[in-house]
PyMOL CGO cylinders between C-alpha atoms (Angstrom):
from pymol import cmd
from pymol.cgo import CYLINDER

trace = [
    CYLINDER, -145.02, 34.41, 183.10, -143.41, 33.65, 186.44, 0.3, 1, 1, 1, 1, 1, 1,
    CYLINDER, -143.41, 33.65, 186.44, -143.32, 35.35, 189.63, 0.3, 1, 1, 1, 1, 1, 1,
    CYLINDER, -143.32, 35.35, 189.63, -139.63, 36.71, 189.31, 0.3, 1, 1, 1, 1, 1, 1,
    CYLINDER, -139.63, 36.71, 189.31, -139.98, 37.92, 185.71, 0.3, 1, 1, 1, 1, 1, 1,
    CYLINDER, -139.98, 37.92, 185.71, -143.42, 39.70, 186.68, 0.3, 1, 1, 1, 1, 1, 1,
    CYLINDER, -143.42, 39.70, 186.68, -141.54, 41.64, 189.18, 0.3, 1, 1, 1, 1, 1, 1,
    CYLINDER, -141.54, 41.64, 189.18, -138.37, 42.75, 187.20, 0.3, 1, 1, 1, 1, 1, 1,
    CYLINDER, -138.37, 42.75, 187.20, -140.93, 44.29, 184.36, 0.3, 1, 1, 1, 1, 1, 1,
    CYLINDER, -140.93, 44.29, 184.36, -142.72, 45.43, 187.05, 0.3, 1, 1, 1, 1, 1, 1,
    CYLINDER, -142.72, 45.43, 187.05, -139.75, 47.53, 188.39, 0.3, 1, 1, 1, 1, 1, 1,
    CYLINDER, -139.75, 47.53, 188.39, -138.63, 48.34, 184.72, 0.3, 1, 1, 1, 1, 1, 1,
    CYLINDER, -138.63, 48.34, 184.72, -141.40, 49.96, 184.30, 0.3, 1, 1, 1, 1, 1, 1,
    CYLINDER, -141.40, 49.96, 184.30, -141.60, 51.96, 187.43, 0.3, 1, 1, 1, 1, 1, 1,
    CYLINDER, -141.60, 51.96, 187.43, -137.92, 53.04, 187.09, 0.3, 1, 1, 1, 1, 1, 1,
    CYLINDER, -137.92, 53.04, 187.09, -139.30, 54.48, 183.71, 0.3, 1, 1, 1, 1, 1, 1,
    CYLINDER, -139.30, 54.48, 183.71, -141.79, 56.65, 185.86, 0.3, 1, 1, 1, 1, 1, 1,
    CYLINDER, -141.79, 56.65, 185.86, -139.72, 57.66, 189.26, 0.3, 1, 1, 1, 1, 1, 1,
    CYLINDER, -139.72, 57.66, 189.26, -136.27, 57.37, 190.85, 0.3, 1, 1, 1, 1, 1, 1,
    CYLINDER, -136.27, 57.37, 190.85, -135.32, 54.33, 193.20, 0.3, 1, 1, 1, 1, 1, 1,
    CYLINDER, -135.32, 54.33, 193.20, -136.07, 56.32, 196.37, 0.3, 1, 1, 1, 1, 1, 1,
    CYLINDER, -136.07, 56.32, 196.37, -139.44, 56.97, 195.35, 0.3, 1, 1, 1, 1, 1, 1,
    CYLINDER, -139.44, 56.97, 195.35, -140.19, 53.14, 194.64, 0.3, 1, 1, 1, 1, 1, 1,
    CYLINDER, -140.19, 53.14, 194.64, -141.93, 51.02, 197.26, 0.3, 1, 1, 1, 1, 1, 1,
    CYLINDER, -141.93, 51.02, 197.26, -142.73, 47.77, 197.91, 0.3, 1, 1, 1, 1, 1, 1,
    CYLINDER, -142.73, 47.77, 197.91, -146.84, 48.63, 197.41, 0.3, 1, 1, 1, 1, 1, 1,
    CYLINDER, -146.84, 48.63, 197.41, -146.08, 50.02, 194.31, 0.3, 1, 1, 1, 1, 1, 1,
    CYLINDER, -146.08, 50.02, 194.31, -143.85, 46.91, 192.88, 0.3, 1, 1, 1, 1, 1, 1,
    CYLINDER, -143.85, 46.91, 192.88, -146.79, 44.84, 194.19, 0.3, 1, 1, 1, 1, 1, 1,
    CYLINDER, -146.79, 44.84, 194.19, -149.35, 46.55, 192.57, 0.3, 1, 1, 1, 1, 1, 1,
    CYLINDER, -149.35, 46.55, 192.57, -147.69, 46.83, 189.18, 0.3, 1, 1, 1, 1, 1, 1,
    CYLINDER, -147.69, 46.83, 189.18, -146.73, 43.54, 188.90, 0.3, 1, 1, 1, 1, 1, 1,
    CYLINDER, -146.73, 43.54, 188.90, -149.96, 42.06, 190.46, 0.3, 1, 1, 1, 1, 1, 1,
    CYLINDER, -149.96, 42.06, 190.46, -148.79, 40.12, 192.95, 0.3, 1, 1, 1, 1, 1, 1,
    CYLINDER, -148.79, 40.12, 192.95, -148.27, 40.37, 196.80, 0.3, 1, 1, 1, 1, 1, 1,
    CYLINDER, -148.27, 40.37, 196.80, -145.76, 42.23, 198.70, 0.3, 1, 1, 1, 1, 1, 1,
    CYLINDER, -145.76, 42.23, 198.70, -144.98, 38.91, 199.98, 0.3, 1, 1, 1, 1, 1, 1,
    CYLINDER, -144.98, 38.91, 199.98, -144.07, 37.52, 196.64, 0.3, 1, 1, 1, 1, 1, 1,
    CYLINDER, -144.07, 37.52, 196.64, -141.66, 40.55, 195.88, 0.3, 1, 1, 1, 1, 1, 1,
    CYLINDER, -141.66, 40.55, 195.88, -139.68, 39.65, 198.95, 0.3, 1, 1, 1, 1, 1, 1,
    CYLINDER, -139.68, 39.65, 198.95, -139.80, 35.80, 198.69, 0.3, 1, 1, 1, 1, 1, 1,
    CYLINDER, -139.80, 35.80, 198.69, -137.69, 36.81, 195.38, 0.3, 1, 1, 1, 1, 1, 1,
    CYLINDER, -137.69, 36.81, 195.38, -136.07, 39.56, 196.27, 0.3, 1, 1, 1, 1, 1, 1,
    CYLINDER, -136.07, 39.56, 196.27, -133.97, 41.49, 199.43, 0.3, 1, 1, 1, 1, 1, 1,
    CYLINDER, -133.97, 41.49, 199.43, -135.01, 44.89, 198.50, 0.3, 1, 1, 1, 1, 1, 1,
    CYLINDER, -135.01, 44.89, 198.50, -135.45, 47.34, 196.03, 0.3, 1, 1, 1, 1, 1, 1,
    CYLINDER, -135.45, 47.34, 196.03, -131.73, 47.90, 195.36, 0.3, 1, 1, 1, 1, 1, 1,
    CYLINDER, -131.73, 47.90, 195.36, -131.41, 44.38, 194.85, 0.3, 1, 1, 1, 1, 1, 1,
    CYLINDER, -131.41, 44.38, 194.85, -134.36, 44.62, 192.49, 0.3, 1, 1, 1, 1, 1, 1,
    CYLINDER, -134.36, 44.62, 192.49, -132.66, 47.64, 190.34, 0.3, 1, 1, 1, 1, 1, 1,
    CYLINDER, -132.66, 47.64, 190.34, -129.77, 45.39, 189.60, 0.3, 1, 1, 1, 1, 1, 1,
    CYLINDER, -129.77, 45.39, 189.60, -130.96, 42.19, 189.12, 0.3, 1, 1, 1, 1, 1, 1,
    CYLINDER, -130.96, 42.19, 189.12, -133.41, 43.66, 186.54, 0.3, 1, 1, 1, 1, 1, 1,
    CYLINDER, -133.41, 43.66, 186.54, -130.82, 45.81, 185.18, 0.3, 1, 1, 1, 1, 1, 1,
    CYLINDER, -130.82, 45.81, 185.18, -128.83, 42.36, 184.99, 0.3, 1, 1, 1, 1, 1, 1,
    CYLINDER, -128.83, 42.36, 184.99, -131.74, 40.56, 183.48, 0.3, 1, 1, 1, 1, 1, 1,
    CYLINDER, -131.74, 40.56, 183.48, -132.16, 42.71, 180.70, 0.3, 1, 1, 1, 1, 1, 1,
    CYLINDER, -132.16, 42.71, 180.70, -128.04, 43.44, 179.81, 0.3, 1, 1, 1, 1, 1, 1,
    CYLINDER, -128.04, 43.44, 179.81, -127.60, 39.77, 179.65, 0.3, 1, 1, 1, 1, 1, 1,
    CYLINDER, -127.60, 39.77, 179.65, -130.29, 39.35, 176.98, 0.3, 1, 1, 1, 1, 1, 1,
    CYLINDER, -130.29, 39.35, 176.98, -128.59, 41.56, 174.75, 0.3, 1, 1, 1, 1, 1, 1,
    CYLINDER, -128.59, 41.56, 174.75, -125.33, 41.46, 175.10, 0.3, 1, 1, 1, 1, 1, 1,
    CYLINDER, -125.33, 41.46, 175.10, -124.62, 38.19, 176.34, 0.3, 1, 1, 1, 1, 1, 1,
    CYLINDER, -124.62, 38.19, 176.34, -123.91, 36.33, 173.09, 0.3, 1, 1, 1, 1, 1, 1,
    CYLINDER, -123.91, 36.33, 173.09, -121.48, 38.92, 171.81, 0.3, 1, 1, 1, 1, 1, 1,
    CYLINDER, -121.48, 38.92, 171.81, -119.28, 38.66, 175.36, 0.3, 1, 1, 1, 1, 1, 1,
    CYLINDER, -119.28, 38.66, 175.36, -119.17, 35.19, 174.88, 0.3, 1, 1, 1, 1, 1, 1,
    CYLINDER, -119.17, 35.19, 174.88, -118.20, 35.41, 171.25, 0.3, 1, 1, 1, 1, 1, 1,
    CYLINDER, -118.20, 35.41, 171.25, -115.97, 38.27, 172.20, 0.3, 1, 1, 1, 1, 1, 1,
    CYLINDER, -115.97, 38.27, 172.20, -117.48, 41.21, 170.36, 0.3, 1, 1, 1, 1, 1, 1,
    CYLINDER, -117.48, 41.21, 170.36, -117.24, 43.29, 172.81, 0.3, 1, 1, 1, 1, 1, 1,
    CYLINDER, -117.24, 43.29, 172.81, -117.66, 46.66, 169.96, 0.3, 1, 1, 1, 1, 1, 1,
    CYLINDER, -117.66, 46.66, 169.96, -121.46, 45.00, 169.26, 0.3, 1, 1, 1, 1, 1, 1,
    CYLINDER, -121.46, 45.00, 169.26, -121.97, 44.38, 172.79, 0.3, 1, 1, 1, 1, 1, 1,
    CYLINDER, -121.97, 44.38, 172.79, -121.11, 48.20, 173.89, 0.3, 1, 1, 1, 1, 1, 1,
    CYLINDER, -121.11, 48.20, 173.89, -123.31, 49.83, 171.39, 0.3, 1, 1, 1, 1, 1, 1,
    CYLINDER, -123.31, 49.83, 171.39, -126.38, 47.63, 172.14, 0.3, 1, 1, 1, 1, 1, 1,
    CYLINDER, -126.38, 47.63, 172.14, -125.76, 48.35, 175.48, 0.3, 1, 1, 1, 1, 1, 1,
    CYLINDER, -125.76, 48.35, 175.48, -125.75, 51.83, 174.76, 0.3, 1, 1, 1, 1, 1, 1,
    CYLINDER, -125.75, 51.83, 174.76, -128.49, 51.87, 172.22, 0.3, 1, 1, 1, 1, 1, 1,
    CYLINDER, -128.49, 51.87, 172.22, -130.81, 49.94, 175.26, 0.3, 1, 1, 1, 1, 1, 1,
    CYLINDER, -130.81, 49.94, 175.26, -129.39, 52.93, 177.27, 0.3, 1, 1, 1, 1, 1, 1,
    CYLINDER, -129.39, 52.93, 177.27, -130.72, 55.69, 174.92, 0.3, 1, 1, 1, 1, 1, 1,
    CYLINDER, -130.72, 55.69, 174.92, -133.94, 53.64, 173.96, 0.3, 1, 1, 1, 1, 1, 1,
    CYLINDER, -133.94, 53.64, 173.96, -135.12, 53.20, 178.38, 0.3, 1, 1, 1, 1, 1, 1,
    CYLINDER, -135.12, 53.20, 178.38, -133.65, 56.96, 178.97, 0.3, 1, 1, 1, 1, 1, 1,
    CYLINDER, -133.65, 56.96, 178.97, -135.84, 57.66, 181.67, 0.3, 1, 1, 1, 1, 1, 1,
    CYLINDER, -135.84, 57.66, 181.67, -135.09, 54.53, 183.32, 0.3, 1, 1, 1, 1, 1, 1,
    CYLINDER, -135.09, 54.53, 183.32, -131.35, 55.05, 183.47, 0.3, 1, 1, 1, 1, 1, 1,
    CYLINDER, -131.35, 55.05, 183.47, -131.75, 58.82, 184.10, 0.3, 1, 1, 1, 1, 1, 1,
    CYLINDER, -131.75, 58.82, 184.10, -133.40, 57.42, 187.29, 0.3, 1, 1, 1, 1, 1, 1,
    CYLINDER, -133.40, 57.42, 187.29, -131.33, 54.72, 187.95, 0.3, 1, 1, 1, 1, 1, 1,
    CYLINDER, -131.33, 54.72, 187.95, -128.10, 56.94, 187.76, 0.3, 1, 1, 1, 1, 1, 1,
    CYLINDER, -128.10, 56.94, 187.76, -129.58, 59.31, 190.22, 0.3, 1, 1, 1, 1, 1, 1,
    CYLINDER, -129.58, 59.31, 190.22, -128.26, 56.83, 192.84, 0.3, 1, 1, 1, 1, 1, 1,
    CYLINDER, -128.26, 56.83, 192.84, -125.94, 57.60, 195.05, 0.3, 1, 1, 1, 1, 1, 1,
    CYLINDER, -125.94, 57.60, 195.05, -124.24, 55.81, 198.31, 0.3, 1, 1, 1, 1, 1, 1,
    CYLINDER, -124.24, 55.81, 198.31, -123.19, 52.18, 198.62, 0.3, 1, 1, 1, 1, 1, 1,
    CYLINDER, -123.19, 52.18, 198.62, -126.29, 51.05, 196.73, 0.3, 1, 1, 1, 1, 1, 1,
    CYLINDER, -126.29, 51.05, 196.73, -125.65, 53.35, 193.54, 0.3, 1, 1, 1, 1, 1, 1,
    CYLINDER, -125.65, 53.35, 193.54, -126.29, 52.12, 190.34, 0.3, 1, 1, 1, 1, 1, 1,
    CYLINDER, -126.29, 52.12, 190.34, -122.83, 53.19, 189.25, 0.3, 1, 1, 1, 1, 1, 1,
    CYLINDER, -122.83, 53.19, 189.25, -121.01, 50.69, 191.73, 0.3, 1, 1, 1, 1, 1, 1,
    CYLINDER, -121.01, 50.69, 191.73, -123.11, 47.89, 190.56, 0.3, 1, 1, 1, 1, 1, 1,
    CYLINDER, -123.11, 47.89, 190.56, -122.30, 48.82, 186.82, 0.3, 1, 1, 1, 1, 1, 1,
    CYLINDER, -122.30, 48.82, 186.82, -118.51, 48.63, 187.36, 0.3, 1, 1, 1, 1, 1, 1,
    CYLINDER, -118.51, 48.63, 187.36, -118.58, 45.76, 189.66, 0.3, 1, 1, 1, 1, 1, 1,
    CYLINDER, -118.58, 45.76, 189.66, -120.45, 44.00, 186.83, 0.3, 1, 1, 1, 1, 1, 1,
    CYLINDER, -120.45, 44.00, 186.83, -118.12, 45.35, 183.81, 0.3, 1, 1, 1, 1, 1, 1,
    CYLINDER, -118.12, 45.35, 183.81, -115.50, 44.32, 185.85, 0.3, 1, 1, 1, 1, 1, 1,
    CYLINDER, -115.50, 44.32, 185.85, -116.67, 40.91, 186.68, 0.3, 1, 1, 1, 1, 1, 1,
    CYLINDER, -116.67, 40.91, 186.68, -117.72, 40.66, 182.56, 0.3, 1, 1, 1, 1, 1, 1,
    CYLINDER, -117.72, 40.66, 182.56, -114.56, 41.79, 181.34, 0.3, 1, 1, 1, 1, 1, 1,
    CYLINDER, -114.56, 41.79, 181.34, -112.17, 39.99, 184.03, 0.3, 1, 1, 1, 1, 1, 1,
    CYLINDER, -112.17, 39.99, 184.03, -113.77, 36.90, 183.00, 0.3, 1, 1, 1, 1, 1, 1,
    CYLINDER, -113.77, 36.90, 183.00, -114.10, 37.40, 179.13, 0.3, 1, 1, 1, 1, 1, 1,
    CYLINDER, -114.10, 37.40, 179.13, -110.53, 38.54, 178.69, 0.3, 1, 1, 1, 1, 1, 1,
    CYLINDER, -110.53, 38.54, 178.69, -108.92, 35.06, 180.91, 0.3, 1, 1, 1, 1, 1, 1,
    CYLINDER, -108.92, 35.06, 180.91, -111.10, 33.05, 178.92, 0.3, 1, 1, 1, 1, 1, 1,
    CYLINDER, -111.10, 33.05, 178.92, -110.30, 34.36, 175.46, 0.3, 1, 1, 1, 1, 1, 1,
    CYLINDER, -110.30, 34.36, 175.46, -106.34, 34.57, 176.87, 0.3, 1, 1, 1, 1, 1, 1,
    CYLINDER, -106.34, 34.57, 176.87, -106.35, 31.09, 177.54, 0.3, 1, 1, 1, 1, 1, 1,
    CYLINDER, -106.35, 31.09, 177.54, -105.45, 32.29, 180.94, 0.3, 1, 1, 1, 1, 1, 1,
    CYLINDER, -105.45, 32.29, 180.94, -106.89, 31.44, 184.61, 0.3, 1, 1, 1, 1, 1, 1,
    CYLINDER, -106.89, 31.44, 184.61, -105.44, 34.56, 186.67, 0.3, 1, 1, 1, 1, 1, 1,
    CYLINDER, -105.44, 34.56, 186.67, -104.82, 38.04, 185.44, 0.3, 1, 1, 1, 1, 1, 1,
    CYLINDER, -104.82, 38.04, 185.44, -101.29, 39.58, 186.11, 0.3, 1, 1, 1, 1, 1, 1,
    CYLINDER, -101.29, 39.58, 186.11, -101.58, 42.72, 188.88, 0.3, 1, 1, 1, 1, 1, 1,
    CYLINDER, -101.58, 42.72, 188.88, -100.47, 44.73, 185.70, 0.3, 1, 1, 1, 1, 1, 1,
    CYLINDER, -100.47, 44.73, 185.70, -103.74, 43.31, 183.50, 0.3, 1, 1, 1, 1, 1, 1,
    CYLINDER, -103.74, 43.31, 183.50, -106.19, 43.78, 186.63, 0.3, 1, 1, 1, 1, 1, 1,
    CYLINDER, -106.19, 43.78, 186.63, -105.56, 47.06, 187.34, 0.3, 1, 1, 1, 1, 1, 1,
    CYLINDER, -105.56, 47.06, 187.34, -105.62, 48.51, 183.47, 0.3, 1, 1, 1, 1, 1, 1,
    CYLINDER, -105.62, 48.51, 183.47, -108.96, 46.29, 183.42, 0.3, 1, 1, 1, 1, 1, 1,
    CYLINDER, -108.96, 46.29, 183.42, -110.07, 48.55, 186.42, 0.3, 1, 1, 1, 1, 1, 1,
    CYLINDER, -110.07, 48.55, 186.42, -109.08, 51.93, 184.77, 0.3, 1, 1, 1, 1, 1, 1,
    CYLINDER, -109.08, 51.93, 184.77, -110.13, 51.01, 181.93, 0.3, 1, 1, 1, 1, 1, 1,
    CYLINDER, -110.13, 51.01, 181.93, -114.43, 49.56, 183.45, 0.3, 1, 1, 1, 1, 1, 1,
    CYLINDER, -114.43, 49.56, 183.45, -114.05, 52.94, 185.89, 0.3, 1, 1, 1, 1, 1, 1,
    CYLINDER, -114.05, 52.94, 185.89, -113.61, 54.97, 182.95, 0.3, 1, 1, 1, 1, 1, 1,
    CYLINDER, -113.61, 54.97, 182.95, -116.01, 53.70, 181.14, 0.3, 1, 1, 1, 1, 1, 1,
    CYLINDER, -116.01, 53.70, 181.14, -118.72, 53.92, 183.80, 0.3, 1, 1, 1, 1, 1, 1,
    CYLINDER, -118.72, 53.92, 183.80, -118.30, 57.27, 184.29, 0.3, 1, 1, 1, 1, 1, 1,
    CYLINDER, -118.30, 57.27, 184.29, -118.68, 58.41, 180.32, 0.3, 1, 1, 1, 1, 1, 1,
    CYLINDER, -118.68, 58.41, 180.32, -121.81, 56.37, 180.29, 0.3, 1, 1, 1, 1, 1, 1,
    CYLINDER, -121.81, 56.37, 180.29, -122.88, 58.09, 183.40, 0.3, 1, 1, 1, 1, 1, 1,
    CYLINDER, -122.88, 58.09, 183.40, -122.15, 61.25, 182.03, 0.3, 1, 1, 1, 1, 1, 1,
    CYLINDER, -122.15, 61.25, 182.03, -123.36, 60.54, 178.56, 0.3, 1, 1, 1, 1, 1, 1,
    CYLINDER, -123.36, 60.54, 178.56, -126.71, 59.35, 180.76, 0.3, 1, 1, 1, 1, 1, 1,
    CYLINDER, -126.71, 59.35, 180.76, -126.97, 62.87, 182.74, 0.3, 1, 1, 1, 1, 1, 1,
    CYLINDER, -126.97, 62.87, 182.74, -126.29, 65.05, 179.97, 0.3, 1, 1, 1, 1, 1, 1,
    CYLINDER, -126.29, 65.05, 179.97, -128.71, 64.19, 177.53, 0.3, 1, 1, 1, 1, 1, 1,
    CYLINDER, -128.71, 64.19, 177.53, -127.33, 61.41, 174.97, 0.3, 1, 1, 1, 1, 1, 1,
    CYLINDER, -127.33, 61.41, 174.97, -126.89, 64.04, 173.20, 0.3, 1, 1, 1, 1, 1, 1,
    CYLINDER, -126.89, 64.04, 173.20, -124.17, 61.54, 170.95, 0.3, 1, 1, 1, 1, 1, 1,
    CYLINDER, -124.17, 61.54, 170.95, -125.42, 58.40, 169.33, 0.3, 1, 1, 1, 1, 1, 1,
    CYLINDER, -125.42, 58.40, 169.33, -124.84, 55.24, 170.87, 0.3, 1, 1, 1, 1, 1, 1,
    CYLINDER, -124.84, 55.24, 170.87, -122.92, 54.39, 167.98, 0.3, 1, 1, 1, 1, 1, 1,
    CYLINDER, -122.92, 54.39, 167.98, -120.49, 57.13, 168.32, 0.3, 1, 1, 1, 1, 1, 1,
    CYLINDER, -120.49, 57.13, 168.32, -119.59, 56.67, 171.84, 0.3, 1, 1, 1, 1, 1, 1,
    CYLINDER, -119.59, 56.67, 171.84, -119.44, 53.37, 171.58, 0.3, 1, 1, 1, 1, 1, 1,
    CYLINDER, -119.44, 53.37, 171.58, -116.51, 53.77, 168.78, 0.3, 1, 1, 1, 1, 1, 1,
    CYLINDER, -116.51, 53.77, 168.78, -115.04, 55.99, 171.56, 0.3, 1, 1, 1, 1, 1, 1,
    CYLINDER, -115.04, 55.99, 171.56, -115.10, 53.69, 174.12, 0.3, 1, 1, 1, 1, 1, 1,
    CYLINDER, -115.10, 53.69, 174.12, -113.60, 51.15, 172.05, 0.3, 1, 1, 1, 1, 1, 1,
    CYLINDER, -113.60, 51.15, 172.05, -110.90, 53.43, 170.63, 0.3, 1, 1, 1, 1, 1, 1,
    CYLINDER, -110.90, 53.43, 170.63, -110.15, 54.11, 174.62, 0.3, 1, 1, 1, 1, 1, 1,
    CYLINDER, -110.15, 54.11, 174.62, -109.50, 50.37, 175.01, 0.3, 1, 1, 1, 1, 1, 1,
    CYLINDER, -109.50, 50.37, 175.01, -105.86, 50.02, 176.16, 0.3, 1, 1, 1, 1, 1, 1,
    CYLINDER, -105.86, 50.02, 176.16, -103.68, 48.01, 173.88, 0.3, 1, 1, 1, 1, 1, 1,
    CYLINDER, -103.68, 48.01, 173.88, -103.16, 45.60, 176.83, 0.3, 1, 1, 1, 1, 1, 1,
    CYLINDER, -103.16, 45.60, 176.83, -106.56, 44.47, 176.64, 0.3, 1, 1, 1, 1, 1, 1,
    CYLINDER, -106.56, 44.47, 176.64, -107.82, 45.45, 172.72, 0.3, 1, 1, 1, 1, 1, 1,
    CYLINDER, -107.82, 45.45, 172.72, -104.75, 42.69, 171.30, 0.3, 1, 1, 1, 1, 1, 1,
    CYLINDER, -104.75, 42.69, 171.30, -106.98, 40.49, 173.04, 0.3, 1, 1, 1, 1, 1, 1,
    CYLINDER, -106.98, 40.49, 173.04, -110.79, 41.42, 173.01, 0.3, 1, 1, 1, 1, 1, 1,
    CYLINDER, -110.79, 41.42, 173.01, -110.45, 42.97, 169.58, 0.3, 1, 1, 1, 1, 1, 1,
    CYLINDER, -110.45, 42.97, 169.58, -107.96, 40.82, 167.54, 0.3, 1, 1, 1, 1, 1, 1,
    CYLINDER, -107.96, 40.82, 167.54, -107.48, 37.17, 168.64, 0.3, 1, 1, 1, 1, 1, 1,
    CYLINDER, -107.48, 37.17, 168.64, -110.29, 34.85, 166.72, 0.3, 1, 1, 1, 1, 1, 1,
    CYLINDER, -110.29, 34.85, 166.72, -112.96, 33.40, 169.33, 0.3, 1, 1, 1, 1, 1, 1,
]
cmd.load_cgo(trace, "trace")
């Protein structure tokens, strides 16, 4: 295994024990058996840990069904990874500030969904209209996951996933939902 990938399971699992704050450099060092040294050779910080393991693991299961344009698949095994690491997100949506987790999620919906809905458009800029339902519609999201995170999952990831799908604005669903890939 290399260096990087011993450091991002490293962190997953910490994040499944304590929040961000609470995370050192020691500890990411001694979980992942290597040096302090190595973590920041790879690394900035912690933050820029959280998200590139966060990253890391969303683009190994959802990545295929973005590209194919499923993005109903791709929310509910988001969600299900969601509900199946609880205590990691639980943690990671403690965040708050310029570094919170919930910035980085929208900033990387938004990046996902910008670039998914051009390329199945057949487009290579999004009108002012289409960018800023794209942004109501990723802030929205973010927050029901957020609050879906903090209250319990008490719904399955199934369920809110049809949700957040149903919420799609028509804008957008004629052309993530119904144009063949």
């Amino acid at each position: 295994m290399d260096t990087r990938r011993q450091i991002i399971e490293a962190m997953f699992v910490l994040l499944s024990k304590y929040p961000i704050e609470k995370i050192t450099g020691d500890m990411i060092a001694e979980q992942s058996g290597l040096s302090r040294t190595s973590f920041y050779r790879k690394f900035q910080d912690k933050y820029h840990l959280m998200t590139m393991c966060y990253a890391d693991y969303a683009d190994k299961i959802v990545k295929e069904e973005i590209e194919k344009g499923d993005w109903a698949t791709a929310i509910e095994k988001s969600l299900k990874f969601i509900l199946d690491n609880k205590k990691v997100f639980e943690n990671l949506f403690k965040m708050e500030g310029q570094g919170s987790f919930s910035k980085y999620l929208y900033a990387d919906f938004l990046h996902k969904l910008r670039e998914s809905y051009m390329r199945l458009k057949g487009i290579r800029e999004l009108t002012l209209y289409e960018d800023y339902i794209i942004k109501m519609y990723i802030s929205g999201m973010v927050h029901c996951e957020e609050e879906w995170v903090n209250s319990g999952m008490n719904l399955p990831p199934d369920e809110l996933a049809h949700i957040i799908i149903d919420a799609i604005p028509d804008v957008l669903k004629s052309v993530l939902l119904e144009l063949p890939v």
